[in-house]
Phi, psi and omega in degrees: 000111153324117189322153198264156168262141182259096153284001193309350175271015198311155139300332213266059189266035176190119177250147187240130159253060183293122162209035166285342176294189204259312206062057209274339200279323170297015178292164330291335154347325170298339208258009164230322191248101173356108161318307169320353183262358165321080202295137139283094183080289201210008188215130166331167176299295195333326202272311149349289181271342189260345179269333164268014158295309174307326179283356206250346195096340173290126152213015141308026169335088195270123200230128164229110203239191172227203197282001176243040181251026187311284169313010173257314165322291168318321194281330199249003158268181166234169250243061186342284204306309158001285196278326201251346141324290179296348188276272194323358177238021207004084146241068206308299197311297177315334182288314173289324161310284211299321185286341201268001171300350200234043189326172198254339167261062177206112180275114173273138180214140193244114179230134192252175202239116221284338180216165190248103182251000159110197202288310194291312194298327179302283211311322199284007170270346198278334169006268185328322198241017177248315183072220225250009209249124157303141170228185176270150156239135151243124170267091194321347185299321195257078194298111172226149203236114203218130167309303184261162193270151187312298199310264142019256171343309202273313186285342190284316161313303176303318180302307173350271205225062124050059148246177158299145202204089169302098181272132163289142164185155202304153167262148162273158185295346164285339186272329166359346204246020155231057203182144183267123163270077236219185229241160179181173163243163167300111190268158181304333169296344189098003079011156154256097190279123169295128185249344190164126204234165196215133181264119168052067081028110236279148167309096160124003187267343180250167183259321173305130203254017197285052273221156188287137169209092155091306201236101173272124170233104205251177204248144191280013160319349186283321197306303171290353162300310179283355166290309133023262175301348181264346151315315199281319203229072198296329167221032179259184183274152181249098181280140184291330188265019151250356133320304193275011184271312163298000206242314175320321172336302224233316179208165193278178173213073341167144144224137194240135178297080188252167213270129176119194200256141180244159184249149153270106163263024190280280167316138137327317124009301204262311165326262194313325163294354157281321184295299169329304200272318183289323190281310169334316158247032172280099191308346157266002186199020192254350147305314172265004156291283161324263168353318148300299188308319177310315193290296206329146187251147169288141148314329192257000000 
């Protein structure tokens, strides 16, 4: 686990993790094994998202999941026969990788999300265990690699100007339409106050390419928008980003452009090119990594 950046005074103390989906894009692999669990080199998506929540300062972690995320669960306990195997065989460092996954002042909380009702309906089972507190939402899918952590970035905003704060970064315009997209003027901070936002939107109906990926520091006011809608939509999906297209009503809302690099790890595509660039900079294999590719004979 990565060293925390020091926040302790953050308002920002609790992060959501939906991690209920199918990974249906990822069969078959999908069909035993979590897409979060997916490794880049040696360490799951999941671990991922949850060490720049930590590195962010957070450590309450709200995980909402479903009945075959069994195994996310399993990664952040601890793992007995493991660790005193490896203790009895003194393999200390490995004793200390597998223990340093969980820290010991990092709280797991687990809730499930009983029907697959989209992004809003996750964040809103986290309700009960967020209470009254602005939070983090992460989507793990959306792999990113940052001197300061994206997560991080958002809440040093948010600490600002207390608004809801999205991140951002540009689309190519065909794509648009797998993405919540949104419209805004320039705020002084260098940020964007939201004029409006659309979940995935047809090729050509927005001129913006500007689009949400992956990290929400949302304020709890969202929570009664999405009660609202799930009212309005007793068996439809409940998208988040029409909740905050309502919370835009009433108060302002932000999207920040932040500093690193992001992966789709939503894709096959994205995966590998995250997988690809981290074994490159892996201290144990990214020198003889590099050095294979250079070698390497085409297959084809």
């Amino acid at each position: 686990m990565k060293k925390e950046i020091s926040v302790s005074s953050s308002l920002i103390q609790k992060a959501v993790f939906p991690i209920a989906g199918l990974g249906s894009r990822f069969l078959p692999v999908t069909k035993a094994t979590p897409k979060e669990m997916l490794p880049i080199v040696d360490k799951p998506l999941i671990q991922y998202a949850v060490e720049e929540a930590y590195a962010s300062g957070i450590r309450q972690m709200i995980f909402v999941t479903g009945r075959t995320k069994r195994s996310v669960e399993d990664h952040f306990d601890t793992a007995y026969e493991l660790e005193i195997e490896l203790e009895r065989a003194g393999k200390y460092e490995l004793l200390e990788l597998a223990q340093s996954i969980a820290p010991s002042d990092m709280t797991c909380i687990y809730v499930r999300q009983h029907r697959a009702l989209g992004l809003g309906h996750a964040v809103l089972c986290a309700r009960p265990l967020i209470g009254h507190e602005p939070f983090a939402v992460i989507l793990a899918d959306d792999f990113m690699v940052s001197q300061q952590p994206v997560l991080a970035q958002l809440m040093a905003h948010f600490e600002q100007f207390r608004c809801s704060v999205l991140a951002v970064a540009q689309v190519p315009a065909s794509e648009v339409n797998k993405y919540g997209i949104v419209e805004g003027r320039p705020h002084a901070s260098g940020a964007i106050e939201l004029s409006h936002v659309v979940e995935k939107p047809a090729v050509g109906q927005t001129t913006s390419t500007t689009a949400i990926v992956g990290r929400y520091i949302l304020n709890p006011s969202i929570f009664d928008r999405l009660a609202l809608i799930a009212a309005r939509h007793a068996e439809g999906e409940i998208q988040l980003t029409d909740a905050i297209l309502e919370v835009l009503q009433t108060q302002p809302v932000h999207a920040l452009s932040f500093e690193g690099q992001r992966y789709d790890c939503g894709s096959k595509l994205g995966m590998l090119q995250a997988t690809v660039n981290i074994a490159l900079q892996h201290p144990d294999v990214g020198v003889q990594f590099a050095a294979w590719l250079k070698t390497r004979e085409d297959p084809i």
